[in-house]
py3Dmol code that shows the C-alpha trace and the ligand (Angstrom):
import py3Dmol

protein = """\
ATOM      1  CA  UNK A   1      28.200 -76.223  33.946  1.00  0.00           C
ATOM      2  CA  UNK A   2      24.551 -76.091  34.116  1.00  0.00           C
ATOM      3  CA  UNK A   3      22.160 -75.451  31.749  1.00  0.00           C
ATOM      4  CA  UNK A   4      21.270 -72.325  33.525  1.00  0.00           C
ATOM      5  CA  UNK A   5      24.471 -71.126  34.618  1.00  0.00           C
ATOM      6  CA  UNK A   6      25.731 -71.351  30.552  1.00  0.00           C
ATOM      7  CA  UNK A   7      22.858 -69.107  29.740  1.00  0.00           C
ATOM      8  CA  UNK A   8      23.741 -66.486  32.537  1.00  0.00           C
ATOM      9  CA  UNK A   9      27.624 -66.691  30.828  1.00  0.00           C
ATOM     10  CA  UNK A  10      26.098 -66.409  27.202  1.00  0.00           C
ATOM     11  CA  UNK A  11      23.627 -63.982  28.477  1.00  0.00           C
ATOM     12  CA  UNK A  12      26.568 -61.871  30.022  1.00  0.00           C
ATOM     13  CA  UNK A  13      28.846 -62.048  26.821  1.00  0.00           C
ATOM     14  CA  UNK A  14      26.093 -60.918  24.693  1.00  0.00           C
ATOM     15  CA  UNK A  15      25.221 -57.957  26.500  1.00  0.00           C
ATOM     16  CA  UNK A  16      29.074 -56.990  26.963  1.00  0.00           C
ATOM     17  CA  UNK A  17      29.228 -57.493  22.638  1.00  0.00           C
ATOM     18  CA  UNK A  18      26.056 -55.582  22.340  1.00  0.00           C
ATOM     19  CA  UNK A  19      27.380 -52.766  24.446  1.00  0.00           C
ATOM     20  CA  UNK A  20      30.736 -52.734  22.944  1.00  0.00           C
ATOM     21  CA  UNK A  21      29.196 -52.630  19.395  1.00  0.00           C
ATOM     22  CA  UNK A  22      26.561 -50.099  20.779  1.00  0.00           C
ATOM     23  CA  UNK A  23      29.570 -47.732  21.821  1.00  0.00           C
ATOM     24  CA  UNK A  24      31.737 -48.204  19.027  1.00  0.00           C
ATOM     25  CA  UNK A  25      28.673 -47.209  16.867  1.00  0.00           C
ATOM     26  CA  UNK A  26      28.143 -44.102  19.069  1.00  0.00           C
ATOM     27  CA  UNK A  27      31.623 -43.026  19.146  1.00  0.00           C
ATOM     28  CA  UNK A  28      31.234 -43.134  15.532  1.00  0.00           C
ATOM     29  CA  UNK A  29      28.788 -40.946  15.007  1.00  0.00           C
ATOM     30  CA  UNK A  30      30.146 -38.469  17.626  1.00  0.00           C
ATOM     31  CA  UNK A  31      33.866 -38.388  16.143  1.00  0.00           C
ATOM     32  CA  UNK A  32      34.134 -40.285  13.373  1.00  0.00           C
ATOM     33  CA  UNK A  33      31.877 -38.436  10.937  1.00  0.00           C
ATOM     34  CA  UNK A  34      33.849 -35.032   9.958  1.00  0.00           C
ATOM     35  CA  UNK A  35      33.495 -33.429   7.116  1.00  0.00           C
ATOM     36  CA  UNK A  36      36.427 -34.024   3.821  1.00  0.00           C
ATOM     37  CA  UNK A  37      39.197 -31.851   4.998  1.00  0.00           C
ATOM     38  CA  UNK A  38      38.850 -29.641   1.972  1.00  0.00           C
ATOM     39  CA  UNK A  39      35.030 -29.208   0.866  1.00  0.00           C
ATOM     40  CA  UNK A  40      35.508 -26.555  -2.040  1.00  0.00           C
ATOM     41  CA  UNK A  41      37.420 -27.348  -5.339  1.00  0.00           C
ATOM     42  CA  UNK A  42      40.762 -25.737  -6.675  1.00  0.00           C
ATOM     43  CA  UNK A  43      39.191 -23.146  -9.443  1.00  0.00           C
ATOM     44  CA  UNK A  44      41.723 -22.519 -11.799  1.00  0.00           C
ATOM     45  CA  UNK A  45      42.471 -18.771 -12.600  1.00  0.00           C
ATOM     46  CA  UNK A  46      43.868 -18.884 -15.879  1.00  0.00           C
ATOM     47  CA  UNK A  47      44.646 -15.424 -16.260  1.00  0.00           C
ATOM     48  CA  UNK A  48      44.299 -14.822 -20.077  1.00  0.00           C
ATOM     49  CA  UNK A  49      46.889 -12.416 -20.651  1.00  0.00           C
ATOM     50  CA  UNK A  50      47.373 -12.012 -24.116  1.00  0.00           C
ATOM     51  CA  UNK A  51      45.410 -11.543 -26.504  1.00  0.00           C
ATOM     52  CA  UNK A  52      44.929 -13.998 -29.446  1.00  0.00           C
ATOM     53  CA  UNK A  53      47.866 -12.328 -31.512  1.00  0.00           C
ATOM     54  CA  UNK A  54      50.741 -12.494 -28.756  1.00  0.00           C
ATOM     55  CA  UNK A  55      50.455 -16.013 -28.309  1.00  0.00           C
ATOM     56  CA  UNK A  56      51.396 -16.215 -32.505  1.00  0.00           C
ATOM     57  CA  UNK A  57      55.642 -16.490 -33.044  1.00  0.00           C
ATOM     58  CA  UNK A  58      56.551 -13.140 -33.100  1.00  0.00           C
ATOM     59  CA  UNK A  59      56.303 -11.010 -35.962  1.00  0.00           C
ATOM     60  CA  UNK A  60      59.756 -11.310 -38.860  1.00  0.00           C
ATOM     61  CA  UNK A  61      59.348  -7.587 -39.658  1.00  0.00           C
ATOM     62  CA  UNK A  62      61.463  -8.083 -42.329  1.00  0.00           C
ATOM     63  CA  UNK A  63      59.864 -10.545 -44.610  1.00  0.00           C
ATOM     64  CA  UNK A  64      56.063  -8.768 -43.650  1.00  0.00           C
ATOM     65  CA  UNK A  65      56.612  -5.066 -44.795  1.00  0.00           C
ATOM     66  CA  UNK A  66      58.374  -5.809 -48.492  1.00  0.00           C
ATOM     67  CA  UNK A  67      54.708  -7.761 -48.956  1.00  0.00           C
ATOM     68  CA  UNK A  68      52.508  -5.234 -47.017  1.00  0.00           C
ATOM     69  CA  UNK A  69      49.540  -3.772 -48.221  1.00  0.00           C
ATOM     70  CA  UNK A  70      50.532   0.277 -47.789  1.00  0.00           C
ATOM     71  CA  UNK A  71      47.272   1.452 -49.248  1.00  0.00           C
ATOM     72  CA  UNK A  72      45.250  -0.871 -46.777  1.00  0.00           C
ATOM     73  CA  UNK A  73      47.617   0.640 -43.712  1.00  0.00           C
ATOM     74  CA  UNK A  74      46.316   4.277 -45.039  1.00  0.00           C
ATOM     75  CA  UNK A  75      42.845   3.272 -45.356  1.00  0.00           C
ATOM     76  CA  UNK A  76      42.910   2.111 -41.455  1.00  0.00           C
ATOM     77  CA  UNK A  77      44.314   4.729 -40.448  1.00  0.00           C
ATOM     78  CA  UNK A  78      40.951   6.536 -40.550  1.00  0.00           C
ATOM     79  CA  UNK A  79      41.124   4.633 -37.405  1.00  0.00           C
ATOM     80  CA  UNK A  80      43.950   7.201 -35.820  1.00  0.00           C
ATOM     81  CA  UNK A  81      43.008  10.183 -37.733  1.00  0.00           C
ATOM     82  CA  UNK A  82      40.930  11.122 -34.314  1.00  0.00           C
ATOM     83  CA  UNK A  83      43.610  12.287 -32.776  1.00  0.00           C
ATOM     84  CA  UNK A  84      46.300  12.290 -35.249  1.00  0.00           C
ATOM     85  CA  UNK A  85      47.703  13.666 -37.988  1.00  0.00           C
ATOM     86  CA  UNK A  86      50.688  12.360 -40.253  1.00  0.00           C
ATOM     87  CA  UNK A  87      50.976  14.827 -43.037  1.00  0.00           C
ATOM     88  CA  UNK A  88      54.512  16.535 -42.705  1.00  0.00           C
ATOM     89  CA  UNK A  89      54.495  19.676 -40.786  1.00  0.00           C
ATOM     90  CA  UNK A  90      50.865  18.367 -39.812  1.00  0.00           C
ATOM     91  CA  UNK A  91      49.293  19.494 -36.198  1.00  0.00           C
ATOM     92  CA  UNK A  92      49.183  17.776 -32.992  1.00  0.00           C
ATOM     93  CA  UNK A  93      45.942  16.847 -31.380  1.00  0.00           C
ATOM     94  CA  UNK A  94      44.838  14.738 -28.760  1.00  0.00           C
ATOM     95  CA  UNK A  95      47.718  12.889 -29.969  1.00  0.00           C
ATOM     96  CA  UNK A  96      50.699  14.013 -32.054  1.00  0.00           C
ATOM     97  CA  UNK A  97      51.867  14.399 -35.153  1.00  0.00           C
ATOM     98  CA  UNK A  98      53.182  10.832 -36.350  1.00  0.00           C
ATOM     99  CA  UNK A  99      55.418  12.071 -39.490  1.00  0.00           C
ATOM    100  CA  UNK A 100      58.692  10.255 -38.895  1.00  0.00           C
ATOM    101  CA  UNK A 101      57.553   8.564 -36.708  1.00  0.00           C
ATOM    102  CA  UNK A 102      58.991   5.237 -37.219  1.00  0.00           C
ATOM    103  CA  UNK A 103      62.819   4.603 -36.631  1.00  0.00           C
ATOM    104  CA  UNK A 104      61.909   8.183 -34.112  1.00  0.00           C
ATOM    105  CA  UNK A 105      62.749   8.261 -30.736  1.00  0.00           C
ATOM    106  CA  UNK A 106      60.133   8.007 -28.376  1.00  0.00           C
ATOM    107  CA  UNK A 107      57.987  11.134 -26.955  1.00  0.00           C
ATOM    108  CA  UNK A 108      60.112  13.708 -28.721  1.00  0.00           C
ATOM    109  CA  UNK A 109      57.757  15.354 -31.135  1.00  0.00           C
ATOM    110  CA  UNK A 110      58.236  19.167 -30.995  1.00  0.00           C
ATOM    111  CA  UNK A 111      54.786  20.881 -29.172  1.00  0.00           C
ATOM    112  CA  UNK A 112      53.340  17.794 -27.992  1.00  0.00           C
ATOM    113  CA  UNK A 113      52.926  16.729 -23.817  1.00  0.00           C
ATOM    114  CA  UNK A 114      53.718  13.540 -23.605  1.00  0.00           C
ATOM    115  CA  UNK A 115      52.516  11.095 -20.770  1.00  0.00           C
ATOM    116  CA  UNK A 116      55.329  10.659 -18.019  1.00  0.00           C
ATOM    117  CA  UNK A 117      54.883   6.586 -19.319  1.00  0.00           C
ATOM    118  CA  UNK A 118      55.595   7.587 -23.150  1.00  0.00           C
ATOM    119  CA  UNK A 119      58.594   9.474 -22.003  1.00  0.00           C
ATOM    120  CA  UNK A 120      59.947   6.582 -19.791  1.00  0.00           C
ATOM    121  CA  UNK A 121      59.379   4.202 -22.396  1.00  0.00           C
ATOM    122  CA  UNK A 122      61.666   6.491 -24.467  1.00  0.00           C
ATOM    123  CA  UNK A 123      64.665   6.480 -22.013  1.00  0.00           C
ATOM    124  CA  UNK A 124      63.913   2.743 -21.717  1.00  0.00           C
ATOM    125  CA  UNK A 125      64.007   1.997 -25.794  1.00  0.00           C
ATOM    126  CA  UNK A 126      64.861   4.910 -27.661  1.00  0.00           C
ATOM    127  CA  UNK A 127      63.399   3.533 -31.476  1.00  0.00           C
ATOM    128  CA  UNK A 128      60.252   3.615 -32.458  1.00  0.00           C
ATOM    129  CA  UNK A 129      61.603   0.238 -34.205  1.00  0.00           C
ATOM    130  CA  UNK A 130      58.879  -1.816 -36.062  1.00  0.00           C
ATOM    131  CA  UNK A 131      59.064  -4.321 -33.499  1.00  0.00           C
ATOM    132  CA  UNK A 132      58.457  -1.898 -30.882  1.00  0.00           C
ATOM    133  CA  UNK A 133      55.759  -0.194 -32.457  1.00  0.00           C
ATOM    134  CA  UNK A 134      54.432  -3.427 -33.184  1.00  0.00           C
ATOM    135  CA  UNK A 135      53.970  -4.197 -29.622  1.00  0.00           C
ATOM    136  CA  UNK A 136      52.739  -0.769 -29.193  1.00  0.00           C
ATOM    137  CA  UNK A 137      49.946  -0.676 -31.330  1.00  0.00           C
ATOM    138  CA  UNK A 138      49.163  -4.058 -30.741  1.00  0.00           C
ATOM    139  CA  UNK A 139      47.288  -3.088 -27.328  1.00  0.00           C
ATOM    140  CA  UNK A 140      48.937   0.436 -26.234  1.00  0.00           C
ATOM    141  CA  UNK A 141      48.197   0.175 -22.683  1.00  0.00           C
ATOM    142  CA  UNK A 142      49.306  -3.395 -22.064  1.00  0.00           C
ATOM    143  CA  UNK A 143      52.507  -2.652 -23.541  1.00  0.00           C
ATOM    144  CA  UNK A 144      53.343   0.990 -22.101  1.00  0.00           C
ATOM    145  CA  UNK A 145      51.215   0.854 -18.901  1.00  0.00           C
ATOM    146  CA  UNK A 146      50.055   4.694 -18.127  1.00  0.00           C
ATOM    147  CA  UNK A 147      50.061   5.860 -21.712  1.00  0.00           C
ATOM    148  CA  UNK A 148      47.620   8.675 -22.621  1.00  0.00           C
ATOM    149  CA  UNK A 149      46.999   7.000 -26.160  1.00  0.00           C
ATOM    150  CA  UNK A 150      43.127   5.485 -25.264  1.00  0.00           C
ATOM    151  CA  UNK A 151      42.965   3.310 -28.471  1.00  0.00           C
ATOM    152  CA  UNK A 152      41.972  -0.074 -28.135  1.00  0.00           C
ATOM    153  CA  UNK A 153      45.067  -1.794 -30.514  1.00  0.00           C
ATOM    154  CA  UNK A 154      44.992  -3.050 -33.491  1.00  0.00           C
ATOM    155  CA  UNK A 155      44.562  -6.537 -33.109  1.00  0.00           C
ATOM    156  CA  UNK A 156      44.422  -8.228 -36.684  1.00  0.00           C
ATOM    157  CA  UNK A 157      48.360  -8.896 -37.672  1.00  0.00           C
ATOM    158  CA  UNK A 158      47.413  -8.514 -41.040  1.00  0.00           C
ATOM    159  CA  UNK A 159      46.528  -4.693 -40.190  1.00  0.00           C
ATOM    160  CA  UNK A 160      49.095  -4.292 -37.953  1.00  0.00           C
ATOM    161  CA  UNK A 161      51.327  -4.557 -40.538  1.00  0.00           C
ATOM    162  CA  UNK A 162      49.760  -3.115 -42.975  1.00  0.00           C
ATOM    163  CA  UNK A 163      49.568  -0.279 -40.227  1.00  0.00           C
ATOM    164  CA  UNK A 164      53.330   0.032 -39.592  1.00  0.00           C
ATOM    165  CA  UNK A 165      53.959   0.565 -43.278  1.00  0.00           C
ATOM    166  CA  UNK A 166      52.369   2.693 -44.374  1.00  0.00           C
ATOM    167  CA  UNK A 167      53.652   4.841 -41.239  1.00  0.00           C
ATOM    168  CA  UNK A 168      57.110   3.731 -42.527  1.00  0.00           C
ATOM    169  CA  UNK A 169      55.914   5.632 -45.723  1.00  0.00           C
ATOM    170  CA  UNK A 170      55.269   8.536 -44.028  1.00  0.00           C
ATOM    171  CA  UNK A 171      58.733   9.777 -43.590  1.00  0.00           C
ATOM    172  CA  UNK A 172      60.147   6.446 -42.159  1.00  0.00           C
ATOM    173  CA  UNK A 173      63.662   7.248 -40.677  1.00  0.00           C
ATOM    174  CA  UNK A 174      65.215   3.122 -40.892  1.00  0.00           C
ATOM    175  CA  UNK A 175      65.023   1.102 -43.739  1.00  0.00           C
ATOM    176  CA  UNK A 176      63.465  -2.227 -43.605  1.00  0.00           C
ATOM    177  CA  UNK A 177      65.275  -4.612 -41.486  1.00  0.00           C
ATOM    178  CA  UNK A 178      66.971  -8.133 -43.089  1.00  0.00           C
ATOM    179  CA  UNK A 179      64.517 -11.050 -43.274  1.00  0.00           C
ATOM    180  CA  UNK A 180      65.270 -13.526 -40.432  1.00  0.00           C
ATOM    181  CA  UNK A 181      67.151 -16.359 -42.751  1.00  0.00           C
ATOM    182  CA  UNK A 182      65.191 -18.858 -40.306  1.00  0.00           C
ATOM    183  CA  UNK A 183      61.746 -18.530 -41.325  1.00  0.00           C
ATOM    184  CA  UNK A 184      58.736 -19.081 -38.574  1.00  0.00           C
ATOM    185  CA  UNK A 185      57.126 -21.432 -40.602  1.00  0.00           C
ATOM    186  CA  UNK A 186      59.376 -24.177 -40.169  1.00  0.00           C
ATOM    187  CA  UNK A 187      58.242 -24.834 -37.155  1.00  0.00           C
ATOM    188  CA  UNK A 188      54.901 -25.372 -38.230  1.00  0.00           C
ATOM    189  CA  UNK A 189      56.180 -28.148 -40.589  1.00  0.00           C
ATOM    190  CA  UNK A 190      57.390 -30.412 -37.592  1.00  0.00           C
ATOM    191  CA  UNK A 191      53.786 -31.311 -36.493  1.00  0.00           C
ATOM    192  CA  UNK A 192      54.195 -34.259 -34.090  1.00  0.00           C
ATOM    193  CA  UNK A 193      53.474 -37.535 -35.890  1.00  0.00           C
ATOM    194  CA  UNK A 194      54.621 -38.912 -32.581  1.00  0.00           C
ATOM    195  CA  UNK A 195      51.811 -41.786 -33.434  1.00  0.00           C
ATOM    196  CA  UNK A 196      52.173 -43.239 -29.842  1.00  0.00           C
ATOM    197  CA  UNK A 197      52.288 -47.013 -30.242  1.00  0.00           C
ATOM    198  CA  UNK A 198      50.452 -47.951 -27.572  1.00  0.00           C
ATOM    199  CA  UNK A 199      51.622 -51.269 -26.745  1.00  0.00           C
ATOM    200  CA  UNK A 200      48.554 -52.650 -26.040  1.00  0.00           C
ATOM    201  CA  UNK A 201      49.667 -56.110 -24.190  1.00  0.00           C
ATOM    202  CA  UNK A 202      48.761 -59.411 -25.707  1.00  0.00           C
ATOM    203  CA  UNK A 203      45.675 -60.499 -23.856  1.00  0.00           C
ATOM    204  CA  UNK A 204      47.462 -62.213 -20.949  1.00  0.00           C
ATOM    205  CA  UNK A 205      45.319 -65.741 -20.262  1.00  0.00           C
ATOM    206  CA  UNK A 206      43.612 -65.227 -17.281  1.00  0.00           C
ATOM    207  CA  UNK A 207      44.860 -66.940 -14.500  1.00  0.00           C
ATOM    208  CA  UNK A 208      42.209 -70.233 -14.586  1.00  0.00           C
ATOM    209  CA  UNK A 209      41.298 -70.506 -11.543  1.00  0.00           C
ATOM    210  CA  UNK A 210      40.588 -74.114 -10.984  1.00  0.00           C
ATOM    211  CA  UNK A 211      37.766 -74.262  -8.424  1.00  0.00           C
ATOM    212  CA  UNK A 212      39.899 -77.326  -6.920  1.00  0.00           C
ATOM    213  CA  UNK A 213      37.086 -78.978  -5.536  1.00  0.00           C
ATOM    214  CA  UNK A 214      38.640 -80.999  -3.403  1.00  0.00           C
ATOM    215  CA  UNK A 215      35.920 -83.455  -2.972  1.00  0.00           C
ATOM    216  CA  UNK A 216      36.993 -84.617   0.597  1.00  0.00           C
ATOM    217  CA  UNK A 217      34.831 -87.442   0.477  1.00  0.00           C
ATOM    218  CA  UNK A 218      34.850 -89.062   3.778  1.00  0.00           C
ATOM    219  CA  UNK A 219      34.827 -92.794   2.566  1.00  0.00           C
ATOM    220  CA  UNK A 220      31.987 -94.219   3.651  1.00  0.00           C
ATOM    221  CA  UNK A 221      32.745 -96.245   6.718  1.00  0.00           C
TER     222      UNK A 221
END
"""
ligand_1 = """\
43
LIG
C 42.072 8.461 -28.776
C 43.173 9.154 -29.367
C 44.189 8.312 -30.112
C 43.980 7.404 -31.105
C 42.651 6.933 -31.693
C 45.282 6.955 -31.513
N 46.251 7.568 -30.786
Fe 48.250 7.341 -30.999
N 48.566 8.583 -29.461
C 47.596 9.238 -28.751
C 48.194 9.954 -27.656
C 47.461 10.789 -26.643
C 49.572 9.688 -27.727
C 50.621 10.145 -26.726
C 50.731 9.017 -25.703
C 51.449 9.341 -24.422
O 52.057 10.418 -24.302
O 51.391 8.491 -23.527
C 49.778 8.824 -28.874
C 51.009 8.349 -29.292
C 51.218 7.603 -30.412
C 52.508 7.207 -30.902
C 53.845 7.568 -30.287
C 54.216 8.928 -30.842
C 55.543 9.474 -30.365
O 55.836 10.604 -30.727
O 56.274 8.805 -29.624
C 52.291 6.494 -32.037
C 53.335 5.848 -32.920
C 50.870 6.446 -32.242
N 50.263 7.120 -31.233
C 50.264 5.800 -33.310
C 48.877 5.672 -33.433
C 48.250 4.933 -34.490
C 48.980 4.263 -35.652
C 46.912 4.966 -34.256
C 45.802 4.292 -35.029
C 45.918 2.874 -35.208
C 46.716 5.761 -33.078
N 47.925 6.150 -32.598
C 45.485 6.032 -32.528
C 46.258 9.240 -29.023
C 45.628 8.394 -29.932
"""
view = py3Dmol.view(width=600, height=400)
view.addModel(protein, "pdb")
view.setStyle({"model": 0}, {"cartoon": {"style": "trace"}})
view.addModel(ligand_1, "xyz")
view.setStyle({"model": 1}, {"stick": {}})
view.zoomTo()
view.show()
């Protein structure tokens, strides 16, 4: 092959890489270059449901009230006096008269006009039970959705109880129920200790990696 003619070739195989190259480039950047499938980011709705008190253990009514503060329940209940009275005998008002009230069934008090949602709630659990009024009063509308009562809760356990109480003084109609023999603090006791032992591995010897020089000394001829 001649000098000239081996250019030509090289000459030809060049421009055939070159073009090649030049296409695959250009395809590239016509089809290759979309977008990640997905370009927003998952945003989590955590839906905070409850308020600080509901995610607590629930409530051992039974070992509370013996130890609740009655006179601190009457003092907040300057709180309810708005629109209720609890005097015996007392009057209705925007809401109604609470005398009795706990250990009472539901939406029965003589004179009053109940919401359609109070009296449902009634058929549905017919004791004004300290657990249910717990719940109630807790945050009224969450717990008996379409209730007229427009109070906010009571949101501070300590009041709460103290609340319930002194209602239960006010012509309560059950006694005080047993103490649950498992008490709710146990469970606090058991904090994990789970001390995780990370096994944290021996520093392995790193693999040497012998730059094997193989000196392949051509022996001088
Ligand atoms: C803004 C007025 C208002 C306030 C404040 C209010 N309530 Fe009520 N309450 C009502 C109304 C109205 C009803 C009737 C609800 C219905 O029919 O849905 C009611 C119902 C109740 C019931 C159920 C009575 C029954 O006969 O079944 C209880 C118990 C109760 N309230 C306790 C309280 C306590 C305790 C407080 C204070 C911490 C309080 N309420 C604050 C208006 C109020």
């Amino acid at each position: 092959m001649s000098d000239l003619t081996f250019n030509k070739v090289a000459g030809a195989l060049l421009a055939t890489g070159l073009a090649v190259f030049g296409l695959r480039e250009a395809s590239s950047i016509v089809f290759a270059h979309h977008e990640p499938e997905k370009a927003g980011y998952a945003i989590e709705v955590a839906e905070e449901t409850g308020g600080a008190a509901e995610a607590e253990a629930p409530i051992d009514w039974g070992t509370v009230l013996p130890a609740a503060d009655i006179a601190a329940g009457e003092a907040s209940f300057a709180k309810c006096r708005s629109c209720h009275t609890i005097e015996q005998g007392g009057a209705n008002g925007t809401g109604p008269n609470l005398y009795g009230v706990v250990g009472a069934r539901p939406a029965v008090h003589p004179g009053f006009s109940y919401s359609p949602a109070m009296i449902a709630h009634g058929e549905e659990a017919p004791v004004w039970t300290f657990e249910e009024l717990g719940h109630f009063l807790e945050a009224p509308q969450r717990y008996i959705n379409g209730t007229k009562m427009t109070f906010v809760g009571l949101k501070r356990r300590e009041e709460l109880i103290n609340m319930i109480a002194y209602l239960h003084s006010q012509g309560g109609q059950i006694p005080f129920p047993a103490p649950n023999p498992v008490a709710p603090a146990a469970e606090e006791g058991a904090a994990a200790e789970g001390e995780a032992a990370a096994e944290g591995e021996a520093a392995a010897p790193a693999e040497g990696e012998a730059p094997a020089e193989a000196a392949a000394e051509t022996p001088a001829a």
